[in-house]
N, C-alpha and C positions, 0 to 999 in steps of 0.2 A: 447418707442414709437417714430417713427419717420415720417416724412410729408407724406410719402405715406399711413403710417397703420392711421393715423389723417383723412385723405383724405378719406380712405375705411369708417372707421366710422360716419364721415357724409355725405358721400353720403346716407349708411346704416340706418340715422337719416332722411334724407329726403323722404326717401322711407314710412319708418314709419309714420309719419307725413300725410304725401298725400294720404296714407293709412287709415288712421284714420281721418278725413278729416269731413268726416258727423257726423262721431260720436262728434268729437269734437265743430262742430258747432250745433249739439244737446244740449251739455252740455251746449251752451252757450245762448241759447234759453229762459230760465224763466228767467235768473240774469243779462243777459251782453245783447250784439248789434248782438247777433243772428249771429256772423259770425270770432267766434274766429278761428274755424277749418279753412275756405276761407282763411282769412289769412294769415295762419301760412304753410297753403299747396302752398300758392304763392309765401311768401317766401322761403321758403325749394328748391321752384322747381329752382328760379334763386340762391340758393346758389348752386347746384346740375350741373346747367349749368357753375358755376364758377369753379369749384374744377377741372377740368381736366388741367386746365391752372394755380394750385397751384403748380402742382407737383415736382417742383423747389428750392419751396420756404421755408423757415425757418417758425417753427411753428406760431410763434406770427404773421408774417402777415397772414398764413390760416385761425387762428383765427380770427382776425381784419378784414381779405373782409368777414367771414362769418357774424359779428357782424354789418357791414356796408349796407351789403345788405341786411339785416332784417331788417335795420334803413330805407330802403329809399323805400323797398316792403310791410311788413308787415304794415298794417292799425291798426287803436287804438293805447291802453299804450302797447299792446302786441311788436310791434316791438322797439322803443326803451329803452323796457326793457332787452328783448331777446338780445339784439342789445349790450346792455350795458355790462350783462353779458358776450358773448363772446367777445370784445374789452377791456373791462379790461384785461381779459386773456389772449388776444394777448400783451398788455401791458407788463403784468407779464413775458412773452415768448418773447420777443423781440430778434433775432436771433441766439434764439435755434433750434439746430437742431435735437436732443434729449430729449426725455423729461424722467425722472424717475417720480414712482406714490410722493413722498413726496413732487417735485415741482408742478404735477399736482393741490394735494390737496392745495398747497400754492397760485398757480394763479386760484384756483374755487372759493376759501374764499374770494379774492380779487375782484370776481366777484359776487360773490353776495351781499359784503359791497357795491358793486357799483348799485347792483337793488335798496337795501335798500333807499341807497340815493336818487337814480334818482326818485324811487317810492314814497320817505318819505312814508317807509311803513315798518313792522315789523312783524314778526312771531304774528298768533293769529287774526290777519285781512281778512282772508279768500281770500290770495293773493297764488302765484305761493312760496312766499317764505316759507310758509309753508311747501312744499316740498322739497324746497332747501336746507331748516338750518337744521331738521334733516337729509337728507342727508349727509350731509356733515359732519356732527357728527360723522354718523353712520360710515361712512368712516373713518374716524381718527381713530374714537375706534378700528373698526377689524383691519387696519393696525398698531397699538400699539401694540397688541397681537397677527396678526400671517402677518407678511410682507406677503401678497400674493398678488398682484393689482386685480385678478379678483373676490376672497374672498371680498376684501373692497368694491370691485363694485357691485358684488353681496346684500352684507351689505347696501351699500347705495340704493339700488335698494328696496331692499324691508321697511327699514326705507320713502322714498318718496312715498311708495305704500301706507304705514299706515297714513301718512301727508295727502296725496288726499281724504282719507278715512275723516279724524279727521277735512278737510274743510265743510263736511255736517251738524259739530253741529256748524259751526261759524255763525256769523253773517257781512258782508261783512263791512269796514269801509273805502274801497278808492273804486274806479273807478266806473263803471255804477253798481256791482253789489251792493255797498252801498245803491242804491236808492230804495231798493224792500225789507231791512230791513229784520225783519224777515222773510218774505215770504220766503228767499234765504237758510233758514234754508231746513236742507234735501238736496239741492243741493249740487253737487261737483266743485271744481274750476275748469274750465277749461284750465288754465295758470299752475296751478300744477298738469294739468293732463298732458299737454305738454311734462315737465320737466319726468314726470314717464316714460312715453313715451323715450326719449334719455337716459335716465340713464340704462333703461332697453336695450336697442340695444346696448349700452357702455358695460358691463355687457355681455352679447351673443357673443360679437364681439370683445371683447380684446385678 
């Protein structure tokens, strides 16, 4: 992969996103502040207005302004989580201009050790990472046994489908949707439905 096919794929992730938009501030309607989708469609839209003026530049800073501008657009823990994720990344990427999938998966892991942190939060809490850490699993495993990147993406795509799924028996333990306790039971996270959301147009579009 390199800055231009990076670039195609989140623009392709913004689209998504602002697409999904209502739905996703439906989801966030019984559990959260009623406006995860708003959002995450504001930010998308000025990551979207950035990327034509990346096309230049080395992977790690497309990552890093994508991560920046989620940090300073997106409202809630949602922006700098999202935020955190892609800026680790860009971290990991620091001026590559190439990326193979084995570094990929090595700057995604480093990206969500860093939700983890920022969030003080862990798989089973009825968070976005739920969708992340199988993910990311499930990615490893398929590329262990058959190097294919769009195979492993595919893999992880459907591993975060079952994660968004597997958030409706949790019970929420950090952010607004901790407050509604069990009520949040039945719900799906909104923040890993985000993530289902880009893994899946990653996946389409590699």
């Amino acid at each position: 992969m390199n800055s231009l096919k990076l670039i195609g794929i989140l623009d392709k992730i913004g689209d998504k996103i602002i697409e999904q938009k209502d739905f996703l501030t439906e989801l966030d309607r019984p559990i959260g502040d009623n406006d995860h989708g708003i959002n995450m469609a504001k930010g998308f839209q000025a990551v979207k207005e950035k990327l034509p003026g990346l096309a230049d530049k080395d992977l790690g800073t497309i990552f890093k302004t994508t991560g920046m501008t989620l940090v300073s657009t997106v409202g809630g823990s949602s922006g700098p989580l999202y935020g955190t994720l892609f800026m680790k990344m860009g971290m990991a990427l620091k001026d590559q201009t190439e990326l193979d999938f084995p570094k990929f998966l090595e700057a995604f892991q480093l990206g969500i050790e860093g939700v983890g942190q920022r969030g003080h939060s862990t798989v089973e809490e009825k968070t976005m990472l739920d969708a992340l850490v199988p993910s990311v699993d499930a990615m490893k495993a398929a590329w262990a046994e058959n190097p294919d990147p769009k195979a492993a993406l595919a893999a992880g795509a459907k591993a975060a489908e079952a994660g968004v799924e597997h958030t409706k028996e949790l019970i929420a333990t950090k952010g607004r949707a901790s407050y509604v306790g069990e009520r949040g039971i039945g719900h799906q996270d909104p923040g890993a439905t985000s993530y289902l959301f880009m893994i899946q147009v990653a996946a389409e579009c590699y």
